[in-house]
N, C-alpha and C positions, 0 to 999 in steps of 0.2 A: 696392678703395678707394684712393685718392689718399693720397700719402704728403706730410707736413708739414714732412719734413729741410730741405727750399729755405727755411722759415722760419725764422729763428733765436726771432722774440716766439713762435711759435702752438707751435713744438716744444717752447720751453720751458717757457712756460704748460701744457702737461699736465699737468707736475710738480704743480699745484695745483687743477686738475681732477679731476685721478685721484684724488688724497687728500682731495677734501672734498664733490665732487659725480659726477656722470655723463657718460663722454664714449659717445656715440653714434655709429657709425661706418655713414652709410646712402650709396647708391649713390650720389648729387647732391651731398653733404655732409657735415660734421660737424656734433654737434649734441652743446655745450654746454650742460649743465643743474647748478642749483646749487637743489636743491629748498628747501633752511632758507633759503636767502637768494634769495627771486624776484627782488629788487629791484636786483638787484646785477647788472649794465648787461652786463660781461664777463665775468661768472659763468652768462650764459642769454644766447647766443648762437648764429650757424650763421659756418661757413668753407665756400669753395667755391673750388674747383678754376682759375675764371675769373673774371677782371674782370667787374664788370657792364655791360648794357647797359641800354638804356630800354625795349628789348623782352623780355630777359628778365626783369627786376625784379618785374615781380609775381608770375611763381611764387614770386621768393626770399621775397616777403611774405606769400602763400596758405603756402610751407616755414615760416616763422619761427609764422604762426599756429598751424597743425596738429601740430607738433615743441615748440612752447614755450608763447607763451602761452592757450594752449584747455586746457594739463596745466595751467599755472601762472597763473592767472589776476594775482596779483599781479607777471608779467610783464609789462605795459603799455608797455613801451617797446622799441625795435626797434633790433638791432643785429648786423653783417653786416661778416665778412673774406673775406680771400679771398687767393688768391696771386698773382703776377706784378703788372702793372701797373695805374695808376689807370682805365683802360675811361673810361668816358662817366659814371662818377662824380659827378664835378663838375655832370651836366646833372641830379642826381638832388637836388638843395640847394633848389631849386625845389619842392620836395615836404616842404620841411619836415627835411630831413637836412643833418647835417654832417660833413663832410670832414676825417676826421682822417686825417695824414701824421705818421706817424713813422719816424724814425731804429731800425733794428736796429744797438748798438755791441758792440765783443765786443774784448776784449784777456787776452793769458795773465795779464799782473801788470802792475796799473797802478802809473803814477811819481807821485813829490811833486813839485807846482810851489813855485818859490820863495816865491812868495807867499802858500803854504797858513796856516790857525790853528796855534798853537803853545797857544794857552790853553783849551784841552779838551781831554778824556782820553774816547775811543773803547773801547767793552766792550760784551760782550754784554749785552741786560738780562734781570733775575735776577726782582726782585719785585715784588709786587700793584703798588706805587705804582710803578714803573719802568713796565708796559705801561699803567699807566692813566695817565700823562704821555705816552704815546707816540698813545694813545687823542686825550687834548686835542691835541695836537698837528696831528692829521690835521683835527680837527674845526674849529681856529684856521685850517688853511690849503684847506677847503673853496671848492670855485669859489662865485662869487656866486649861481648859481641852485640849488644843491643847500640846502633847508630843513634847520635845525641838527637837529629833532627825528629824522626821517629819515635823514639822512646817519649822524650818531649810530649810531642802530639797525643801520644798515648797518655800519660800522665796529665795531660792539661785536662782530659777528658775527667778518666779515673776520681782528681782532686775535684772538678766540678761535682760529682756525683756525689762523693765524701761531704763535700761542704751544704747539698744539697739536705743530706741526710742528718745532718746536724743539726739545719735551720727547723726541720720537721719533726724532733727530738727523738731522733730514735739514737741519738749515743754525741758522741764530742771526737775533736778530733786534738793531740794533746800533742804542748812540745814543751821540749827542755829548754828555759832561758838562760844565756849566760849575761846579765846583762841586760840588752834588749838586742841579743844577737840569739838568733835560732839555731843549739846545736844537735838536738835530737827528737825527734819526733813520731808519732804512733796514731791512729784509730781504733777505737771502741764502741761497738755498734752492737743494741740489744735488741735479740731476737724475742718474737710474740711470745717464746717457750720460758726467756729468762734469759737467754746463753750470749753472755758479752764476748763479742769475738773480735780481741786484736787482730787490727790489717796495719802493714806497711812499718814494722819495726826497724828505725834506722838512726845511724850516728854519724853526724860529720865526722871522716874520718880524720880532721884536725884536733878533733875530740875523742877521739875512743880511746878504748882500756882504765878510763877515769872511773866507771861506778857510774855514769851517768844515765847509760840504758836501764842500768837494777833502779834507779831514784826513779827513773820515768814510768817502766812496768808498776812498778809499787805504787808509786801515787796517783797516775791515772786510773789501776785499778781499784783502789779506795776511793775516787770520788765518784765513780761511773755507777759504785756500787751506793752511794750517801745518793746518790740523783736517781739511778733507777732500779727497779725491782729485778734485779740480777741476782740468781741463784749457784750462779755458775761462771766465772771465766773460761774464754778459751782460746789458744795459743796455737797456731799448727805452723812447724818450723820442721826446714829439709838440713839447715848447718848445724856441724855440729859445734860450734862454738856456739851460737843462738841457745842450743837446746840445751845447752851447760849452763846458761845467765838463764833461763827460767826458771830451771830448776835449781837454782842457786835461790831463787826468790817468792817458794816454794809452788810450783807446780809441778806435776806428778802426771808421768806417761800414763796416758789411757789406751793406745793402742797404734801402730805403724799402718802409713796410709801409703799406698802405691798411687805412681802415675807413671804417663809415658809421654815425652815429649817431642817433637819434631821441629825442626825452624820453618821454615816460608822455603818453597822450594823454587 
């Protein structure tokens, strides 16, 4: 079986694979399965070995049916990595997919820019109303096509998991206080190898453009790093303003990861 080390997102993504669903290791592929949660896009997934082509694509689609969703029927949507470069990707948009490109960033200990927030105070969060402000939060900065009721359900799941993995100490889950009012919030979760990987980076949008996501990146990675034997952060962001505020607060590209996505048809 093909080995995922070249990836910095997909190797560290295990980390939450492993603990909450099934990684499947077959000859052509891996195969992603998150049974409690069908609907959950990169929770039920394949990676492969090679870029796509416009000739091989439809096995990957005959793979994604027979491997996901014919087991999970509430998998209805289609979703496909892979390693090395974007292939003929781009010709596969056409068909109804999109071209997601992200940024893999990675730094030992990121820095404070001068312009960071001074007026929130960064902590792990603790109780009921702490992850269920963390909850609205995700929910307030949902893309325009994902449905509140849905996404919700998705995310109720997701943060049980999160807060699961916390209680078991495999990392914290961090928010920005203004106050005792929740305006931004993050996940840090280390892997067996060392490799802390930010999930779920987000900013009340009552709150953004303050410095507050740089104050949050900064000091949740400085204590995840005092708490656990982390040799590495890591960041995998598709926006490009996202990948401008990491590297603002020093992490540094290690290499472009491809995906391809489809909605529920």
């Amino acid at each position: 079986m093909f080995s995922l080390e070249s990836s910095l997102s997909e190797a560290t993504a295990m980390l939450f694979h492993r603990y909450s669903g099934q990684v499947e290791a077959h000859p052509d592929c891996w195969c992603i399965l998150t049974p409690d949660n069908p609907t959950f896009w990169w929770g039920n997934y394949l990676i492969f070995p090679q870029p796509p082509t416009l000739s091989r694509f439809p096995q990957w689609e005959a793979r994604f049916a027979a491997l996901i969703s014919q087991r999970q029927p509430g998998s209805s949507h289609r979703v496909f990595a892979w390693l090395g470069e974007a292939g003929e990707a781009a010709q596969l948009c056409d068909q109804g997919y999109h071209l997601v490109v992200a940024q893999e960033l990675s730094c030992t200990e990121p820095t404070l820019p001068d312009d960071v927030a001074t007026h929130v105070q960064v902590r792990p969060l603790h109780s009921d109303a702490d992850w269920q402000a963390a909850l609205e939060l995700d929910v307030v900065n949902r893309r325009p096509q994902h449905a509140e009721d849905t996404y919700r359900e998705f995310k109720l799941r997701q943060h049980a998991r999160y807060r699961r993995m916390a209680a078991d100490g495999r990392g914290h889950y961090y928010g920005a206080f203004h106050g005792e009012t929740l305006v931004a919030a993050l996940g840090i979760y280390v892997s067996p190898e060392g490799y802390g990987r930010y999930q779920n980076v987000g900013t009340h949008p009552d709150w953004q453009r303050q410095g507050i996501a740089a104050r949050l990146v900064h000091d949740a990675g400085h204590h995840v790093r005092q708490h656990f034997p982390v040799r590495q952060l890591v960041i995998v962001a598709d926006a490009a303003g996202a990948q401008a505020l990491y590297r603002k607060v020093g992490f540094r590209v290690a290499r472009l990861a491809y995906a391809l996505e489809k909605p529920p048809v």
